[in-house]
N, C-alpha and C positions, 0 to 999 in steps of 0.2 A: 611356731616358736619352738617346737620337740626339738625339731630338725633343724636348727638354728642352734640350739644348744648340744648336738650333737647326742640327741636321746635317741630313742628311738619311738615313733607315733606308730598310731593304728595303721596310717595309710600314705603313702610318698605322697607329698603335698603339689599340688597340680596349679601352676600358673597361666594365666592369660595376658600374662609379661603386658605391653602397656595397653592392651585392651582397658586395664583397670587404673583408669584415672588418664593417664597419660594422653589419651586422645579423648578423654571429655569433651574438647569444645568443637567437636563432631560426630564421634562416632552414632550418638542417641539420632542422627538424623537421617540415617541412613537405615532400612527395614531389618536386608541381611544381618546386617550387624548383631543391630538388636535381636535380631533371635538367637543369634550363638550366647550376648550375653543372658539372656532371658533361660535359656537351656541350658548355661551353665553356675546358676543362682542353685548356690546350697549342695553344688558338685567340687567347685575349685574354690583356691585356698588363694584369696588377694593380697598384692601387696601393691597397695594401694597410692599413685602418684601423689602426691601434696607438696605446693610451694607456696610460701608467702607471699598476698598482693601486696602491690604498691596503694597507697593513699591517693585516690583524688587528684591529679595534677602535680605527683610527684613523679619524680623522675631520677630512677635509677640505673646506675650505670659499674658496673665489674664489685658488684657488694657496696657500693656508695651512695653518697644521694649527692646529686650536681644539680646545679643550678636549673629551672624550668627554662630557661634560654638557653642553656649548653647542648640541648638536644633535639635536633628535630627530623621530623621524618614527611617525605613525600611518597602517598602513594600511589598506580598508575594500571593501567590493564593495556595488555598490547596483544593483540591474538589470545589466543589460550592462556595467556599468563598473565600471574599478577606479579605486582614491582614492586618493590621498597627501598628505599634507599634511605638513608641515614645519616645527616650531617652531627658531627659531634664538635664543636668548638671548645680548645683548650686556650688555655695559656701560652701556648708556641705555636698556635695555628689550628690549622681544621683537618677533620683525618670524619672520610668519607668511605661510606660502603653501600654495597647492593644485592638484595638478598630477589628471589627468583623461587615463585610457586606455580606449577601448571595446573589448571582445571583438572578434575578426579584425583591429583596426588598429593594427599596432605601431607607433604615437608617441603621444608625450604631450602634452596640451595644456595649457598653465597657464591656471588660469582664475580663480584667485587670485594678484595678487600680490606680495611682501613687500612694498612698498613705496608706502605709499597716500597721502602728504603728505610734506611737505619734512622734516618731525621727521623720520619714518624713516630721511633719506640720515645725520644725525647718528649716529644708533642704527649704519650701516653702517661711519661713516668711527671707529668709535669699536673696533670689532672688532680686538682687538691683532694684530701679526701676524708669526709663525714659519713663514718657508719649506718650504712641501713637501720634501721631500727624496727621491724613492721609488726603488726600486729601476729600471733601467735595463734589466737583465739579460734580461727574454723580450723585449727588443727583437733583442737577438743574436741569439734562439734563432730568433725568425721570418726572421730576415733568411737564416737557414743555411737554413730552411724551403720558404723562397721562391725560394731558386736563384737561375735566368734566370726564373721563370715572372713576375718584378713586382721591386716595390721597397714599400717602407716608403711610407705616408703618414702625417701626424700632423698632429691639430686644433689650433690653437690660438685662443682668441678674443680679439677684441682687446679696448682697453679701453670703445670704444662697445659693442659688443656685451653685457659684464658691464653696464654702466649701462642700457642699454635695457631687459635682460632683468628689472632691478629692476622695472620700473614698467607695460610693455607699450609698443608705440609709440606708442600716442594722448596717453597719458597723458606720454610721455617728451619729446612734439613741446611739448605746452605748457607743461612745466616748461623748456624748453629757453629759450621765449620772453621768461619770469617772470624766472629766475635762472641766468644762463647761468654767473654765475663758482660757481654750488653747482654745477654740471654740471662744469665742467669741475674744482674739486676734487674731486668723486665720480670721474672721471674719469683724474686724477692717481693716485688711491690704485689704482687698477687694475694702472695701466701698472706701477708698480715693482714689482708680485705678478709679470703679467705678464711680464715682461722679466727677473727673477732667474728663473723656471722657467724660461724659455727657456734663459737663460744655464746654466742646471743640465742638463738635457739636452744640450743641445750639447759641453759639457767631459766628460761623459759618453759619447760618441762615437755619439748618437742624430743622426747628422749624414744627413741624406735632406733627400725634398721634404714642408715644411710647406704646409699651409693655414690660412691668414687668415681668418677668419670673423667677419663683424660692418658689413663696409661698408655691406651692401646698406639700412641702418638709416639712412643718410642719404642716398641716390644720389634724384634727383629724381623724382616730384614731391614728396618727403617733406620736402627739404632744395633748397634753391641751389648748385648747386658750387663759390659760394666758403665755405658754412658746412659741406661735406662736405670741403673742404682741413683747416676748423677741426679738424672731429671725426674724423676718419680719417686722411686724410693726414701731419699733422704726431705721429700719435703711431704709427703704421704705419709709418711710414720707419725709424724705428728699431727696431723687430724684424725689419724686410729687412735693415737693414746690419750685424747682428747675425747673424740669419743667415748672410749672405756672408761675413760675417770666418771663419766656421767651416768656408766650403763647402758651407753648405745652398742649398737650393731653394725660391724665394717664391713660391707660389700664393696668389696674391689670389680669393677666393668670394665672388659678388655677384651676387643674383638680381634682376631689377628692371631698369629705365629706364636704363642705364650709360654708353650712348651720350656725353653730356655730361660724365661725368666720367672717361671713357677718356685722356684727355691726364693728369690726374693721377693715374691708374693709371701711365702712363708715365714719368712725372716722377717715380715714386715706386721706380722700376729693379726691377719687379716682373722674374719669370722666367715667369708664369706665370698667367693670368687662365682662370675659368671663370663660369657656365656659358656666355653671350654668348646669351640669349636672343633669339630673331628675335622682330618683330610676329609678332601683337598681345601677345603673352604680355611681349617686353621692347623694343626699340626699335634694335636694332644687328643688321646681317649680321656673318657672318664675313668679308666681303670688304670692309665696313665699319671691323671692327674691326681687321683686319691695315692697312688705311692710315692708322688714328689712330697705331697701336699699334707698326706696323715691323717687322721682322725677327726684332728680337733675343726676342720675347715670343712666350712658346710660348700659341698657343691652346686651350679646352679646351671641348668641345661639340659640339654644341648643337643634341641630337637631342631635341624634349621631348617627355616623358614620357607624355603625352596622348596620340601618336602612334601607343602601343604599345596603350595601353586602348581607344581610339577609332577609328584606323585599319587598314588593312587592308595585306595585303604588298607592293602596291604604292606605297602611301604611305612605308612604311617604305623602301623601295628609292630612291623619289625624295630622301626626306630626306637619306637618309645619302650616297649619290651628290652630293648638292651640297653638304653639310657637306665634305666630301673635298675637293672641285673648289675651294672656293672657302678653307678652311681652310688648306691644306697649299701652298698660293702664296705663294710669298714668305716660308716660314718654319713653326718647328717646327708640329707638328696631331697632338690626340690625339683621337680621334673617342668619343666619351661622351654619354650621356642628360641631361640637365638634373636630372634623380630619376630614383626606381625605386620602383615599386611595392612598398605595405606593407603590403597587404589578403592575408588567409588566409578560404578555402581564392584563390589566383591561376586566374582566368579562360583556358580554353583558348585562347583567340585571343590575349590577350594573353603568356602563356608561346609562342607558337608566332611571333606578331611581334616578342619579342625574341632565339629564336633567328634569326628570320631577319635581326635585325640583325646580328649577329656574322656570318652569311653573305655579306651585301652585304658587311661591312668588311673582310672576306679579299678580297670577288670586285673592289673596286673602290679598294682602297687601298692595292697594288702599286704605289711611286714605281719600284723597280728590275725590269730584265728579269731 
């Protein structure tokens, strides 16, 4: 929280990015694992995943609740992979998709999806819509959980991100070009889903640091930085200052070329930007980004992930040693991976260079004597 306020703490706060929370509903089952987290209990600084469940046989769909018949899902194993597929029935029709997991890699890939022509954004914007409402309550209980060892984090995405997710990026870049005011109605019907669950949480007293997720879907070369103002900026601003009226905390998530649109990360009174990819992976130092960027914006990064599969201890030692030096000048610095590894069984070298990240960020991220 020092470093989130732009103080300065005893020690640059060390993440295990979604090690903590984010991959709950496996990591504990896996040995490796569990001993990086085990080794790193009372070393690193969480920021802790938390989402709200659904009820029992409810059925939520883009911050709403539809009907227990509006949704259904099949699922299927075909070689190494498992299958989901998702039939959603609106009011205009049925808009279908299919999501794709391989054995040992926990994420999913969509490879289908819903949204394959401009009929279908009708079929979406036609979906009635009854605010989430979910229970609050294991937000309390983790936060009593979590002591001093972290703090709460919580996803949100925005409304480019739900519209992109409709269609993929290729496909999303050239309907953008076709029909930009269908985009930006699709786009609209987001933000007010959006922005009343926010709003629902926060009077709820889920009042921590959020994450924004969805920018990176326009940051260049994908977009212009004046058509990522259009899609991001102007509908972003307003879940930050929604956030602040409450006391919450804005992490803006943006993997990709950012460089460019670092000034309207700024303009946009973030608290809070990750991951800040260096060449070649993104295009911005952290010594880079703290002079677009300034003081008052806590940095978040920008150790990547390839370092820990690819490199060797000394690599990891140089990285994070200059992420420190060059992050924590001039303002808040929370030292964190870009990703984390999501391959089972995790590679010896690799579980032994991310303890020795944690190592290096005790040995080298003392600001006080």
């Amino acid at each position: 929280m020092s470093a989130l306020r732009g103080e300065e703490p005893d020690r640059v706060p060390i993440s295990l990015y979604e090690f903590d929370g984010f991959y709950d509903d496996w990591i504990h089952n896996h040995p490796e694992y569990v001993e990086i987290l085990n080794y790193a209990e009372g070393k690193t600084d969480k920021m802790y995943f938390w989402t709200p469940r659904a009820k029992p046989g409810e059925r939520v769909l883009f911050y709403g609740v539809v009907e227990e018949e509006g949704i259904k899902q099949i699922k299927w194993e075909d070689g190494d992979s498992t299958y989901v597929k998702t039939v959603i029935h609106t009011p205009r029709g049925v808009l279908s998709s299919i999501r794709k997991q391989r054995r040992g890699i926990h994420t999913w890939w969509t490879i289908e999806y819903p949204c394959k022509n401009e009929k279908d954004i009708l079929k979406v914007l036609s979906i009635p819509y009854k605010p989430w409402r979910p229970s609050v309550a294991s937000f309390f209980t983790l936060d009593k959980r979590l002591g001093g060892s972290g703090i709460i984090l919580i996803d949100v995405a925005d409304a480019l991100c739900l519209t992109v997710e409709l269609f993929g990026s290729a496909r999303f870049i050239k309907l953008y070009q076709r029909n930009k005011s269908l985009v930006f109605e699709l786009m609209d019907f987001f933000q007010e889903r959006i922005y009343n669950y926010l709003k629902y949480l926060l009077e709820g007293g889920a009042v921590t640091l959020y994450r924004i997720v969805g920018p990176e879907y326009a940051v260049p070369p994908f977009f212009h930085p004046r058509e990522f103002d259009r899609l991001v900026s102007s509908y972003d601003v307003e879940l930050i200052e929604l956030l602040h009226s409450y006391g919450g905390i804005a992490r803006l998530h943006s993997h990709g070329r950012v460089r460019r649109v670092l000034p309207s990360f700024r303009e946009m009174d973030v608290d809070a930007v990750d991951p800040l990819e260096p060449p070649p992976d993104g295009d911005v130092t952290l010594k880079e980004a703290r002079k677009i960027l300034g003081d008052e914006v806590t940095l978040i990064g920008n150790i990547e992930e390839r370092v820990f599969e690819l490199g060797n201890k000394d690599d990891v030692e140089r990285w994070v040693k200059r992420a420190i030096r060059e992050g924590s000048a001039g303002g808040g610095f929370i030292l964190s991976p870009t990703a984390m590894p999501m391959t089972t069984p995790l590679e010896k070298k690799t579980k032994e260079n991310i303890i020795h990240y944690i190592d290096c960020g005790i040995k080298y991220g003392r600001l006080k004597p």
